[in-house]
N, C-alpha and C positions, 0 to 999 in steps of 0.2 A: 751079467756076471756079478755074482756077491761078492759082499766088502769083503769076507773074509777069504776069496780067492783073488781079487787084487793084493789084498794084504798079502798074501803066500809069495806071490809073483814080483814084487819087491823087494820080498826078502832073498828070492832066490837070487834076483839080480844083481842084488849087493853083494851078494855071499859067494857069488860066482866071479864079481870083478874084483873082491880082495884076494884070491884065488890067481888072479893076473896081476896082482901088485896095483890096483886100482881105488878112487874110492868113486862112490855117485858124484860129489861136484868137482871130480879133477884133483882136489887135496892128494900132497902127499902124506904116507900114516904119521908123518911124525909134525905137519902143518895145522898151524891153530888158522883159525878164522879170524877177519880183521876183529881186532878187539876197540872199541871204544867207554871210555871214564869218562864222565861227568861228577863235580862234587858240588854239596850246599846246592842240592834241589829242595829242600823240601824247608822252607822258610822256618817254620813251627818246632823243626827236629835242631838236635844239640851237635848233629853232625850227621851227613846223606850223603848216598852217592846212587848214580845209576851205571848201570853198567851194560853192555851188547857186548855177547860175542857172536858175532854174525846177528842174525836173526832174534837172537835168544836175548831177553832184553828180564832185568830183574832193578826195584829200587830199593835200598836197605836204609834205614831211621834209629838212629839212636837218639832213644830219650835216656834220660838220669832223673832218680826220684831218691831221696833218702831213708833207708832201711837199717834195718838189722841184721847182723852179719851171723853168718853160719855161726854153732857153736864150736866146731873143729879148728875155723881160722877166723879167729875174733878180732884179728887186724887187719882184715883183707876185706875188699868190697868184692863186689859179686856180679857174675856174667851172668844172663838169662837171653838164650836164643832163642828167637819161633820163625817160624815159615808159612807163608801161606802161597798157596794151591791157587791163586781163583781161577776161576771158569771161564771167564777173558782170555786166557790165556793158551787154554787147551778146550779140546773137546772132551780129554780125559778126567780132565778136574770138574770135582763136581765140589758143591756150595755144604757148608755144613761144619762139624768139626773137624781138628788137622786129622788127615787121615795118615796113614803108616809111616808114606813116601816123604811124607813132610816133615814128619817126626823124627826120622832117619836123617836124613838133608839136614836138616835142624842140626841135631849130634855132630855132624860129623864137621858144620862149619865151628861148631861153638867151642869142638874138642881142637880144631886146629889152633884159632886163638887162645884155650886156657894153654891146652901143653907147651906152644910156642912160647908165652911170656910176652906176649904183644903188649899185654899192659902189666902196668907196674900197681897189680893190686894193692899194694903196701900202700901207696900216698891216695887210695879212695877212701884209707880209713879217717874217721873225723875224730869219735870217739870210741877208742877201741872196748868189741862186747858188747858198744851201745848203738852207735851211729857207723853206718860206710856209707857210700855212693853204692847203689843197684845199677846196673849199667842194663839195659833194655835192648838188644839188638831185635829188630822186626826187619825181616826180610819180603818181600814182596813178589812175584811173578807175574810179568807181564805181558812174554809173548816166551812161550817154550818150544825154542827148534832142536833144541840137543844140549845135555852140558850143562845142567842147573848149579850144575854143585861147585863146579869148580868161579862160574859167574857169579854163586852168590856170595863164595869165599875171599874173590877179590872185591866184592863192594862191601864187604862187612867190614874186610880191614882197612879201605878207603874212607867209609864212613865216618871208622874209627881217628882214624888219622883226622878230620877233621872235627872232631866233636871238643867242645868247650867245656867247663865244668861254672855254672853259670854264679858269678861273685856272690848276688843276692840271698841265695840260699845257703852259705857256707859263709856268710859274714865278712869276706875280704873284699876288698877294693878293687877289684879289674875280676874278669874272667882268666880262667888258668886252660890251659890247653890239656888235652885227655894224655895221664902219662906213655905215652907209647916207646915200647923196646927195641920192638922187633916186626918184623913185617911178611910174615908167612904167609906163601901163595900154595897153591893146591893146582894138580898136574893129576887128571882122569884120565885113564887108560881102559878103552874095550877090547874083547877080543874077536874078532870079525875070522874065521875063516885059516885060525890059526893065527893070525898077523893081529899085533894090538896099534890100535888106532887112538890117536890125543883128539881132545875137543871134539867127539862125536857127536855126529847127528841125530834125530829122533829115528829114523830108519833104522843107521848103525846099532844106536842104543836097542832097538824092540829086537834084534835078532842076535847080540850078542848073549856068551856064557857066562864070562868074565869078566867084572868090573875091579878096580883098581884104583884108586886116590891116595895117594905120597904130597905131603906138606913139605915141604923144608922151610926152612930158615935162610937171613941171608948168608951166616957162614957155610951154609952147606949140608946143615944136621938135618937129618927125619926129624921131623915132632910128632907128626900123623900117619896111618896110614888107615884106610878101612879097602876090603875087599867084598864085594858081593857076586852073588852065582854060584852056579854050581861047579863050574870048570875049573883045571888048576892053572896054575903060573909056574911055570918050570924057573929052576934056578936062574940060569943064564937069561930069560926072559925079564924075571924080579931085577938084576944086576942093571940091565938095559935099562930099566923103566927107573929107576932110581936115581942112574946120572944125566936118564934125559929130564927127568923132574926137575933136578940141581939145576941144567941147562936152560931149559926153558923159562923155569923160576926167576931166575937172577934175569933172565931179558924183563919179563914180565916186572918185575921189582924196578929194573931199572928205566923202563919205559914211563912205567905207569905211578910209579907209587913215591919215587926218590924226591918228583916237582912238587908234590902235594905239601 
């Protein structure tokens, strides 16, 4: 039998058990996978984390280098996200330059932290017009079973949370901690069969229409959203996925990100 009628035949079965209120591993639709944080993996970085949700395993590294700030916000230092794809990770991922997926994933984690306010760009400036802090987020992929975006949004801002601004290069006497505000998690939604599923899997993901990512904040506010697919999202559908965002978020926040 060819791959690409195995592939068919997976997809039917998944599509046939959301269909029965089901998912492939027993999840209910609205059940994340166990999630595990790790922080200050990466000796050399200003601030790391790794992160697993299930399977799905990503590490994100903040470096800081001293730049020159936008001409639009000449008191503000500056967020610069990337992502990478490797080929470790997937059979999908191929070596080369970031390709669309990455680029995308990129944006959407980089747009969660500027809109949030997660950091306090004002206190990166040194000398304003001349000097800020560049803030480097590099995101990493190390094993993808479903659900990049939302794993790589909580290690970015974990990273964040731990990163230093290191004394030596800005002439003060101790290191100062990264000014952090706020602390936005990200909640993906597919839609399998009619029924939208949280923390999907690579299965889920390759046969859904509708993709979904809502950021909140910890009071509750949207800061993000991105939608991808072709399918729509009925009102009352959007309404659901909004407060289970709020929901899940604030566990996630308070689980994972309050001890950091």
């Amino acid at each position: 039998m060819s791959n690409e009628a195995v592939s068919r035949l997976k997809k039917d079965f998944i599509f046939n058990l959301a269909l029965k209120g089901q998912r492939e591993d027993g999840r209910a639709f609205d059940e994340m996978r166990d999630i595990k944080l790790e922080t200050n993996v990466i000796d050399k970085a200003e601030g790391s984390a790794k992160v697993c949700y299930g399977d799905t395993q990503v590490i994100v590294g903040v470096k800081l280098q001293v730049g020159t700030p936008f001409p639009d916000s000449a008191d503000k230092g500056v967020i610069i996200t990337s992502m990478e794809l490797n080929p470790i990770a997937s059979p999908d991922f191929e070596a080369g330059p970031p390709r669309p997926k990455a680029i995308e994933m990129a944006r959407v984690v980089d747009r969660g932290i500027r809109e949030s306010g997660a950091i306090d760009l004002n206190k990166l400036c040194i000398t304003e017009g001349e000097e800020v802090w560049m803030v480097f987020l590099d995101v990493h992929v190390l094993n993808d079973c479903g659900n990049l975006l939302d794993a790589a949004s909580l290690g970015a801002i974990a990273a964040l949370m731990t990163a230093t601004i290191p004394a030596e290069r800005e002439g003060r006497g101790e290191d100062t901690k990264m000014p952090i505000r706020e602390m936005p998690v990200s909640l993906t939604f597919v839609n399998v069969g009619g029924e939208y599923f949280i923390d999907a899997s690579n299965n889920e993901e390759s046969i859904c229409d509708t993709k979904v990512t809502i950021v909140s904040n910890q009071d509750g506010s949207i800061c993000a959203m991105q939608k991808s697919g072709a399918g729509s999202l009925s009102e009352a559908k959007f309404l659901e996925a909004v407060e289970k965002s709020r929901e899940i978020g604030a566990k996630i926040r308070e689980e994972y990100l309050l001890n950091i």
